[in-house]
C-alpha positions as CSV (number, residue, x, y, z in Angstrom):
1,X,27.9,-19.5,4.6
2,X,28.0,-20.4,0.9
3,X,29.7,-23.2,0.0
4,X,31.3,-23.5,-3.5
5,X,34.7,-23.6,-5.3
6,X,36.7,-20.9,-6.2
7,X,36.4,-20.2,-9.9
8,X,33.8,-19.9,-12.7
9,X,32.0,-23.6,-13.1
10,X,32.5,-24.6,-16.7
11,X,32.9,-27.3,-18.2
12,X,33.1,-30.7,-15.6
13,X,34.9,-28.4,-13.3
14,X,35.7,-25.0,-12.1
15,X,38.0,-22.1,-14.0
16,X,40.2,-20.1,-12.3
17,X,39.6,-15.9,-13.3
18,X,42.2,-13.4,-13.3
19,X,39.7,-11.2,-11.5
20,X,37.8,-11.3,-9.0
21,X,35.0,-8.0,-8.1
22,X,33.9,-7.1,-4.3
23,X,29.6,-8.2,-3.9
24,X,28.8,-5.0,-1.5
25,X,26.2,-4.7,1.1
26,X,23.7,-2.2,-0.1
27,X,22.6,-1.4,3.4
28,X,26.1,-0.1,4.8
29,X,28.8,-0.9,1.9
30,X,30.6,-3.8,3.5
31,X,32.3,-6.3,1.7
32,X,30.2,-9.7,1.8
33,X,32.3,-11.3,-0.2
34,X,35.2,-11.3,-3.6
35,X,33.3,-12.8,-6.7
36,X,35.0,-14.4,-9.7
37,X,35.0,-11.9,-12.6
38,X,34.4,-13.7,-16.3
39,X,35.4,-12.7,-19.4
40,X,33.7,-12.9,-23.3
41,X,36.6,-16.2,-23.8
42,X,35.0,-17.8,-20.7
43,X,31.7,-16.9,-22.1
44,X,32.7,-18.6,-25.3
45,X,34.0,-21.8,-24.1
46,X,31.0,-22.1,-22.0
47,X,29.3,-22.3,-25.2
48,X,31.6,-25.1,-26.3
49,X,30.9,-26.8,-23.4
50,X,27.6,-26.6,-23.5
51,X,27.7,-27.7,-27.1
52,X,29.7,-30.2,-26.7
53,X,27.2,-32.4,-24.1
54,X,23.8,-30.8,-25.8
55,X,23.1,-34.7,-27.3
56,X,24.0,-36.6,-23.8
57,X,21.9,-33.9,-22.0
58,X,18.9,-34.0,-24.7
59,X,19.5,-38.0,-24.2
60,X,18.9,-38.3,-20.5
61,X,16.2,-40.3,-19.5
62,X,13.0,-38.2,-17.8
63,X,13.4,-39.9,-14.8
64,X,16.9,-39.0,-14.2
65,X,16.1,-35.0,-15.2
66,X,13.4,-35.2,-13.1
67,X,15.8,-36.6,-10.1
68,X,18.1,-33.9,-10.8
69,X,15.5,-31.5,-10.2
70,X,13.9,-32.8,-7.0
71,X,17.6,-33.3,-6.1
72,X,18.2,-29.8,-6.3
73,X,14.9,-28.8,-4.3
74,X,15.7,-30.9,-1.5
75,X,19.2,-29.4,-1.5
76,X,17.9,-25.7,-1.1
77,X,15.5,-26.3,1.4
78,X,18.4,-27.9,3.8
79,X,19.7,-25.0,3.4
80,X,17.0,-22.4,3.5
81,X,18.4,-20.2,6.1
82,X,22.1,-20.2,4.7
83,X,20.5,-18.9,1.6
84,X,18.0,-16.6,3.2
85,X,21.1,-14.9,5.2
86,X,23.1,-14.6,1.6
87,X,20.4,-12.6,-0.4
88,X,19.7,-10.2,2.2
89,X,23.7,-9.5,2.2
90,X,24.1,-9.5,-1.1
91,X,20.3,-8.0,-2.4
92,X,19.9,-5.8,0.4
93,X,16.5,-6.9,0.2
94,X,14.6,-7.0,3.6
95,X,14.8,-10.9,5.5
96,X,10.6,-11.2,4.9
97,X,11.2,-11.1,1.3
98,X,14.5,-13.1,1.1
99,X,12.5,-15.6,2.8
100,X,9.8,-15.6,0.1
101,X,12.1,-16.0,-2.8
102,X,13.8,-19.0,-1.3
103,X,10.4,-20.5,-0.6
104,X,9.3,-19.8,-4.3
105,X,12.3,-21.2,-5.5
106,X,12.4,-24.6,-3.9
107,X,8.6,-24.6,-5.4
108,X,9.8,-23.5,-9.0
109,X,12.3,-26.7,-8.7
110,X,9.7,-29.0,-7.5
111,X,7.1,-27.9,-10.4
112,X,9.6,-28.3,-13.0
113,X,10.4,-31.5,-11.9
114,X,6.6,-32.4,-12.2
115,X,6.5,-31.3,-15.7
116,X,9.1,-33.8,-16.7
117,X,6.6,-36.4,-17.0
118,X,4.4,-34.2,-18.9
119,X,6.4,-33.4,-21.7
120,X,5.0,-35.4,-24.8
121,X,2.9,-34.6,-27.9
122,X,-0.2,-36.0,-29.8
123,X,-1.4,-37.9,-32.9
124,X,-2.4,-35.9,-35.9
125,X,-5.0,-36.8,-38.5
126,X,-3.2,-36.9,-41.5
127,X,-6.1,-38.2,-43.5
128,X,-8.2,-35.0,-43.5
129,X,-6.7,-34.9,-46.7
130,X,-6.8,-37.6,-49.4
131,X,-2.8,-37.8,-49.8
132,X,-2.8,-38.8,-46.0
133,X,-4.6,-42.2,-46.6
134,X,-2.6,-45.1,-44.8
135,X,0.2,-42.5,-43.1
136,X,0.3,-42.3,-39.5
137,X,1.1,-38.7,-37.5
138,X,2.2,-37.5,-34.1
139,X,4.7,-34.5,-33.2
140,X,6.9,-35.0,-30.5
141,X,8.8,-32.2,-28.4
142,X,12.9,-31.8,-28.4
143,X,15.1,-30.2,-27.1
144,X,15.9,-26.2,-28.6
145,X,19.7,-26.7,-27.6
146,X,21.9,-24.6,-25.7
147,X,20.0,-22.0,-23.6
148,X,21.4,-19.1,-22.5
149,X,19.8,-17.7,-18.7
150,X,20.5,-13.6,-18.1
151,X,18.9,-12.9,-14.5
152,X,18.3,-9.7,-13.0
153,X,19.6,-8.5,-9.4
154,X,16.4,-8.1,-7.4
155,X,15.6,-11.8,-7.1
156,X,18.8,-13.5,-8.2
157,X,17.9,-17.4,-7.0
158,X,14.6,-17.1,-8.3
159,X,15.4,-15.8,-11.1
160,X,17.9,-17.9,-12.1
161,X,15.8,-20.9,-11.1
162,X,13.4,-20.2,-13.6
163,X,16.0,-20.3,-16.3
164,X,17.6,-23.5,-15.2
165,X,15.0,-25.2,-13.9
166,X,12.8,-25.9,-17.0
167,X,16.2,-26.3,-19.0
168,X,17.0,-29.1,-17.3
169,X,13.7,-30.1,-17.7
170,X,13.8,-29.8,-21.6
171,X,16.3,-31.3,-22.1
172,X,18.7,-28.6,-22.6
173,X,21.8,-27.5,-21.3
174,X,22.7,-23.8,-19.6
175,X,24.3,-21.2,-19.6
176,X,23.6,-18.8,-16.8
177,X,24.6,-15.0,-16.5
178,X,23.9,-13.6,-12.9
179,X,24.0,-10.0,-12.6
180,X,27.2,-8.2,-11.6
181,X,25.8,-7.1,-8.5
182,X,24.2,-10.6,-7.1
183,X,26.3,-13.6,-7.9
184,X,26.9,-15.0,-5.3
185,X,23.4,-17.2,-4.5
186,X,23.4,-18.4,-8.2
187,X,27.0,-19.7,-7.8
188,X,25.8,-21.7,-5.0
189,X,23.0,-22.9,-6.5
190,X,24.4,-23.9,-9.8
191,X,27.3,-25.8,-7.5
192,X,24.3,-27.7,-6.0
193,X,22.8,-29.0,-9.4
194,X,26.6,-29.8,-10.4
195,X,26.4,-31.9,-7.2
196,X,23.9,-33.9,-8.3
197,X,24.5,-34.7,-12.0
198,X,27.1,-36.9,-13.8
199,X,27.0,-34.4,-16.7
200,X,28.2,-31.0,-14.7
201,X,28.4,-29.3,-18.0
202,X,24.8,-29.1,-18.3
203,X,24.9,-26.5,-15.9
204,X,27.2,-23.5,-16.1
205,X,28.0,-19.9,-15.1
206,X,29.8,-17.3,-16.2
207,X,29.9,-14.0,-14.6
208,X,30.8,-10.7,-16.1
209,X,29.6,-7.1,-17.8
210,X,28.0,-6.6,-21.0
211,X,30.7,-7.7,-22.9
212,X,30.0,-11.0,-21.6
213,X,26.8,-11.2,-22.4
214,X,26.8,-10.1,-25.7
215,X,29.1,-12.9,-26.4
216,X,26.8,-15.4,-25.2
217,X,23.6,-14.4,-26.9
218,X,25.7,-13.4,-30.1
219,X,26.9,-16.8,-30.6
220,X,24.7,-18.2,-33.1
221,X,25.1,-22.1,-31.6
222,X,22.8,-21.5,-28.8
223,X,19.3,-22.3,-29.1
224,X,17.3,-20.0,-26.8
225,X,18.1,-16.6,-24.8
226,X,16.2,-16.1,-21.7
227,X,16.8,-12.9,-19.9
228,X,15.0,-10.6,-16.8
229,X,15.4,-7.4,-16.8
230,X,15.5,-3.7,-18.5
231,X,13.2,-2.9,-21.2
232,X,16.7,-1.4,-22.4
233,X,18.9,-4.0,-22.5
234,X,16.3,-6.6,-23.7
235,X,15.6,-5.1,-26.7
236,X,19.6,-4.9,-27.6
237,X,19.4,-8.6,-26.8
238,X,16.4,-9.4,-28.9
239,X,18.4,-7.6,-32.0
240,X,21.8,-9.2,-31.3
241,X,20.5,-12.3,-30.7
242,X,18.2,-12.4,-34.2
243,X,17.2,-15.1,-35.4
244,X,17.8,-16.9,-32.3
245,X,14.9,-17.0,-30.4
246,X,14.1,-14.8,-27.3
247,X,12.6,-15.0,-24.2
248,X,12.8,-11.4,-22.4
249,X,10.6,-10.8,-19.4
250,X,11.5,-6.7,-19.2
251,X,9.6,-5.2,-16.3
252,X,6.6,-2.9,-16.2
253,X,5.0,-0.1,-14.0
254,X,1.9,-2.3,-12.7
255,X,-1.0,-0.3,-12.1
256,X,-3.9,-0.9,-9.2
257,X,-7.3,0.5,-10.3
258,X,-9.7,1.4,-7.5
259,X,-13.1,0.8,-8.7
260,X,-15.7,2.9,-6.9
261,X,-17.2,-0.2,-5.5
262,X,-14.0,-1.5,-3.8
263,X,-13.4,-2.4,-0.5
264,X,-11.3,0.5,0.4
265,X,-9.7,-1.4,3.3
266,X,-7.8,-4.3,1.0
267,X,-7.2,-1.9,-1.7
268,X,-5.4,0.5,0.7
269,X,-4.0,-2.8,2.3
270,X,-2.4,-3.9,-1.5
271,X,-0.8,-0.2,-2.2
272,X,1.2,-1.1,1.3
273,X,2.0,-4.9,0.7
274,X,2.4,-4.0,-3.0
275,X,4.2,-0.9,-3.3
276,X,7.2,-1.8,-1.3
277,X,8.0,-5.2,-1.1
278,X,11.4,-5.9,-2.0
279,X,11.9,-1.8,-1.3
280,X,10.1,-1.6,-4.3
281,X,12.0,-3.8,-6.2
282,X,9.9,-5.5,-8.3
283,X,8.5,-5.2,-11.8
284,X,5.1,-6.1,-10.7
285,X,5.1,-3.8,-7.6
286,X,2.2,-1.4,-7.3
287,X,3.6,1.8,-9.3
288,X,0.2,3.1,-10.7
289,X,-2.7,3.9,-8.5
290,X,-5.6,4.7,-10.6
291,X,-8.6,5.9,-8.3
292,X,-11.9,6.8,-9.2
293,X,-12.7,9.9,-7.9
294,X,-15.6,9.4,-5.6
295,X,-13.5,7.1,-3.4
296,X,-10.4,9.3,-4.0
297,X,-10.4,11.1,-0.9
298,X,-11.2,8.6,1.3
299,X,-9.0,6.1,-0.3
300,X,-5.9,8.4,-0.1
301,X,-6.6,9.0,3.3
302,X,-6.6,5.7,4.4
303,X,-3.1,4.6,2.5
304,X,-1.5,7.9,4.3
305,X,-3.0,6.6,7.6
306,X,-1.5,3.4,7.5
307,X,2.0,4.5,5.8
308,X,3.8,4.0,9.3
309,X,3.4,0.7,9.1
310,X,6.0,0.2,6.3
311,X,8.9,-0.2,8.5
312,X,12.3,1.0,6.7
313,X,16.0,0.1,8.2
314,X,18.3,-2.6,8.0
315,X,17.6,-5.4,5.9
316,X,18.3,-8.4,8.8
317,X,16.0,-6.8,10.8
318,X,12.7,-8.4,10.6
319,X,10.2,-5.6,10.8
320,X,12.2,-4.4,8.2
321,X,9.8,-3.8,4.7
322,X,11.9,-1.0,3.0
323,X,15.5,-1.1,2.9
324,X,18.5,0.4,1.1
325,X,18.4,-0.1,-3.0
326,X,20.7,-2.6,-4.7
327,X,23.2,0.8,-5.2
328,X,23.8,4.4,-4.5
329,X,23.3,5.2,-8.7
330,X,19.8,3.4,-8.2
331,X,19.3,4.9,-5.2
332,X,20.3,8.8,-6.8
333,X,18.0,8.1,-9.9
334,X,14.9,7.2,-8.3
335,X,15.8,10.5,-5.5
336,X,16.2,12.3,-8.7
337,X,12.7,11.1,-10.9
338,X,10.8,11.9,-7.6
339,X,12.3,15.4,-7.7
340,X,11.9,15.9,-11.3
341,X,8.1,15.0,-10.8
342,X,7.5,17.8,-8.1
343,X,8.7,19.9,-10.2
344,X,6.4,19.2,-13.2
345,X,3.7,19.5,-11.1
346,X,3.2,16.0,-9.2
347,X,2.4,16.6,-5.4
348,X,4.3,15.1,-2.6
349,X,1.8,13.4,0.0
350,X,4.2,11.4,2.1
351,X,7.5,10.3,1.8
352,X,10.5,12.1,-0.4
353,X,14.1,11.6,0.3
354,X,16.0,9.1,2.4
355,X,16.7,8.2,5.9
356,X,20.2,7.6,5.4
357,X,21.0,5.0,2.3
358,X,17.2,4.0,2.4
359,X,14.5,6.0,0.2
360,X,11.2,7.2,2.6
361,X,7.9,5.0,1.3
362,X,6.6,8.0,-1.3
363,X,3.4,8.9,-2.5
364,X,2.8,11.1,-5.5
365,X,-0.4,12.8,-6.7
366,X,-1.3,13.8,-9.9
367,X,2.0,13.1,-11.4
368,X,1.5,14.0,-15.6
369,X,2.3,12.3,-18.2
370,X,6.0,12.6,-19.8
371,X,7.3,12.1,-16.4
372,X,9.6,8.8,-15.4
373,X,7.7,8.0,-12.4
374,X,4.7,8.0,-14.1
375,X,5.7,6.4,-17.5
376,X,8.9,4.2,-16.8
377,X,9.4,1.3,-14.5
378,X,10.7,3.4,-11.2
379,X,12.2,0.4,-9.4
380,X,12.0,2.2,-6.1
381,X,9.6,2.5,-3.2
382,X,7.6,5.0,-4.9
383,X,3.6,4.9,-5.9
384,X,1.7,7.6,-7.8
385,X,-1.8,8.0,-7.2
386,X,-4.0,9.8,-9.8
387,X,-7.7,10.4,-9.5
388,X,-10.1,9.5,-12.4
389,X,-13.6,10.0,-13.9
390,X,-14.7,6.3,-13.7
391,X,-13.3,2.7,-14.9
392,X,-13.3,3.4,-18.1
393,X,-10.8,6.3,-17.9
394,X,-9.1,4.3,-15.5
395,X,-8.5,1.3,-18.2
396,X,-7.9,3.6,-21.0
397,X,-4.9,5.1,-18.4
398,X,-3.3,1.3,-17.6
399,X,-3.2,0.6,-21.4
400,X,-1.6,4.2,-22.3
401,X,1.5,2.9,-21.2
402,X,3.8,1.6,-23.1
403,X,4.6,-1.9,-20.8
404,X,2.2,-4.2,-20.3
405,X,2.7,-7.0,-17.0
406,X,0.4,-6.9,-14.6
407,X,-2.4,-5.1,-13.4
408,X,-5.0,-5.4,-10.6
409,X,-8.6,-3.8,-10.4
410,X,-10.1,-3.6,-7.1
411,X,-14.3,-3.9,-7.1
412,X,-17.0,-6.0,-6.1
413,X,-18.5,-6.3,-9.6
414,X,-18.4,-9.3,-11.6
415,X,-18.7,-7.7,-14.7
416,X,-15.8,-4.9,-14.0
417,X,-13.6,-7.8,-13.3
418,X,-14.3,-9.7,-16.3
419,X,-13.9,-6.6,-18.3
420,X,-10.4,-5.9,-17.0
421,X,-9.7,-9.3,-18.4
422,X,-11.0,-9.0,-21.8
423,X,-9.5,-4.8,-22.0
424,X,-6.6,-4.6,-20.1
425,X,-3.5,-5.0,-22.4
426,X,-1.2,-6.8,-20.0
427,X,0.0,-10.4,-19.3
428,X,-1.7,-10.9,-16.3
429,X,-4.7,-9.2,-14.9
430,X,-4.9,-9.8,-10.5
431,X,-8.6,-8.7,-9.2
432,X,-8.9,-7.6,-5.4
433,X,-5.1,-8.6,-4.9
434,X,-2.0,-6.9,-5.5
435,X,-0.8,-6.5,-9.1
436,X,2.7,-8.3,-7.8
437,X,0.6,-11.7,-6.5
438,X,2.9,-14.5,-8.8
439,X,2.5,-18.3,-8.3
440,X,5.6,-19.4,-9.5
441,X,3.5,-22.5,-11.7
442,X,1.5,-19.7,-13.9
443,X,2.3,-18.4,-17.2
444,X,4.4,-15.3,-16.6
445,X,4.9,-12.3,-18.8
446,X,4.2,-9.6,-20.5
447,X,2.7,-7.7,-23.9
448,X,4.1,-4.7,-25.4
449,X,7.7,-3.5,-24.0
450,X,7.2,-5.7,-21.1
451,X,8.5,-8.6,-23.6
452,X,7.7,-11.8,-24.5
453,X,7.3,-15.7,-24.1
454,X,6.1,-16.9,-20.8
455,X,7.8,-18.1,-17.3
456,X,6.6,-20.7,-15.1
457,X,8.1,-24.3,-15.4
458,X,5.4,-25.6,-18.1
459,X,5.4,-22.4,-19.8
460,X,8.7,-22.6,-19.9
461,X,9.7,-25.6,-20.7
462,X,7.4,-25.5,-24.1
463,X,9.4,-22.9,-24.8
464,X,12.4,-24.3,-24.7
465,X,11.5,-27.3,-26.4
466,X,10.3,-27.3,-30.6
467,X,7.9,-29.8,-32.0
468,X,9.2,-32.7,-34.5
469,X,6.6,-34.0,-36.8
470,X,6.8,-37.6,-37.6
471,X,4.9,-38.7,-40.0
472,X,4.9,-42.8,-41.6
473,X,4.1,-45.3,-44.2
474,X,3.3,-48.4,-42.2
């Protein structure tokens, strides 16, 4: 299937580790394959590596990063399938959504190519001011330097993509750190862009544990640290990392709002698609159902009417929409939060437990604050619906929380819509669609514990880069 050298790729070539760790099929435990195992020295001569071609990388002309980058895309999308195959083995995640992140990531290549040729800057009117008489202005944008790419496990490729991607685009090289469980796609793909490049240090990986990490966002050479993943863990970045700067996209639990003029029938139709894609998986994935109560009823009726229709089993299957969890300890905790809500109160309307190692779609009513599944990012194919007075109650609940990502509102009114965008404290605000819709071109990110800076290859690629001022005497 994947097609890569043994070893860690840093430098111009590829390091041999003394370790190597099994990459485990969620669904049924067998071994997909032996990935190599990194250490904080491998981390640190990354670093040097990277350091050591940051000025040939910054100096490449656009139009070979941008061949690099449309290089790349064309690479993955020969080998769509092969990649497809991998992430379901290694993810667990079911085939429909495998197929989506490959497709979103040839696209996240192909846009960050594009933005190449739109990376410049602008004149400035330095004579607004007397002692700017005869000086000429304009900022341009460089390079930040070495960048440093932590991915999460639920959508490794993609993730990944969007860290390397608009790198390469910058101007910077890379330093990419899958996660434990999900290397094995991001190898792959960072042997592709190695393919394509005379410089192969621009791109590197090192695998690893926290150690690992720390030694790559501690080092104070780097220029940028962009990571996906725990609220946790980002915020340890963010403070071991200071003053370098920070990208950290850290989850959420998105809420839907039903507006009592909504169509009932999408809304009902989003809970399904958006509840437990990628088995639930998904920082954006509905979590949150906020229902004004005189469309409560019927609206709860219709989602438990329809619940059949999410199809659970094994991941290759392609009916399959919930599957096992990335691991059993993921798997126990989210069994466990559902249990611990039941007991403080929080009724069970469908779902509950597991059908082996996959978790039943589960609905939750009127689960209270101070619980996990209400107030943390559950990460699991689990939605809590709670009825309130009106929209305003219902915005006042979606900014309670303490994340802030996405949301989506479901109503036929102009004005509601437009005042979900100007009150809802989140990064991205979805009306009449699920709270997880993304196009991989938009700013992407969150307020509050959700994190900050913005994904999406222009975003991103601004953020990676720092203005220089010029400013001259003719």
């Amino acid at each position: 299937m994947a097609e890569y050298p043994d070893g860690l790729p840093i430098g111009g070539g590829w390091t041999s580790t003394v370790d190597t760790a099994p990459v485990v099929f969620p669904y049924d435990g067998s071994v997909v394959d032996q990935a190599p195992v990194g250490t904080p020295e491998l981390a640190r001569q990354a670093i040097d590596e990277a350091v050591a071609v940051a000025r040939e990388v910054a100096a490449l002309p656009s139009r070979t990063r941008r061949s690099i980058l449309n290089d790349v895309a064309a690479a993955l999308a020969e080998r769509r399938e092969e990649f497809e195959q991998l992430l379901v083995l290694e993810t667990g995640k079911p085939l429909v959504d495998c197929r989506v992140e490959v497709a979103r990531t040839i696209v996240t290549w192909q846009a960050a190519a594009e933005e190449v040729s739109r990376l410049h800057g602008e004149t400035v009117p330095l004579d607004l001011l007397p002692s700017g008489d005869g000086l000429v202005g304009f900022w341009k944008r460089k390079p930040i330097g070495v960048v440093v790419g932590i991915a999460g496990f639920n959508y490794p490729l993609l993730l990944a993509s969007h860290k390397i991607a608009p790198a390469i685009a910058a101007g910077c090289p890379v330093v990419v750190k899958p996660a434990p469980q999900t290397p094995l796609a991001t190898l792959w793909l960072v042997h592709l862009v190695r393919s394509v490049t005379d410089v192969p240090a621009m791109v590197q990986l090192v695998t690893g544990d926290a150690s690992v990490g720390s030694a790559l966002v501690t080092d104070r050479r780097i220029g940028a640290v962009s990571f996906t993943g725990s609220a946790a863990v980002g915020h340890r970045i963010a403070r071991d990392a200071a003053p370098t700067k920070t990208l950290l996209e850290l989850g959420s639990n998105a809420a839907l709002v039903v507006a009592e003029d909504a169509d009932l029938d999408a809304a009902a139709d989003a809970v399904l698609r958006g509840g437990f894609y990628a088995s639930g998986q998904a920082c954006i994935s509905v979590q949150r159902l906020l229902v004004v109560d005189a469309v409560a009823e019927e609206f709860t009726e219709r989602v438990l009417a329809r619940l059949g229709e999410v199809v659970i089993g094994d991941p290759r299957d392609e009916k399959t929409r919930v599957s096992a969890l990335i691991d059993e300890r993921s798997t126990q905790r989210v069994l466990d939060w559902v249990d611990k809500a039941t007991s403080s109160g929080a009724r069970l309307l469908a779902g509950g437990g597991a059908d082996g190692p996959v978790i039943r779609p589960t609905v939750l009513a009127d689960v209270p604050d101070g619980v996990d599944c209400w107030d943390e990012e559950i990460f699991g194919p689990v939605v809590c619906l709670r009825t309130v007075s009106d929209v305003d109650a219902a915005f006042a609940a979606v900014n309670a929380s303490r994340y802030g990502l996405h949301a989506s509102v479901f109503s036929r009114s102009l004005n509601t819509a437009f005042r979900a965008l100007d009150e809802l404290e989140v990064g991205g605000v979805v009306i009449n669609e699920v709270p997880g819709f993304r196009s991989d071109t938009m700013p992407y990110g969150g307020v509050k514990d959700s994190g900050i800076g913005r994904e999406g290859p222009r975003f991103a690629v601004e953020e990676l880069t720092v203005t220089r001022m010029a400013v001259l005497r003719p």
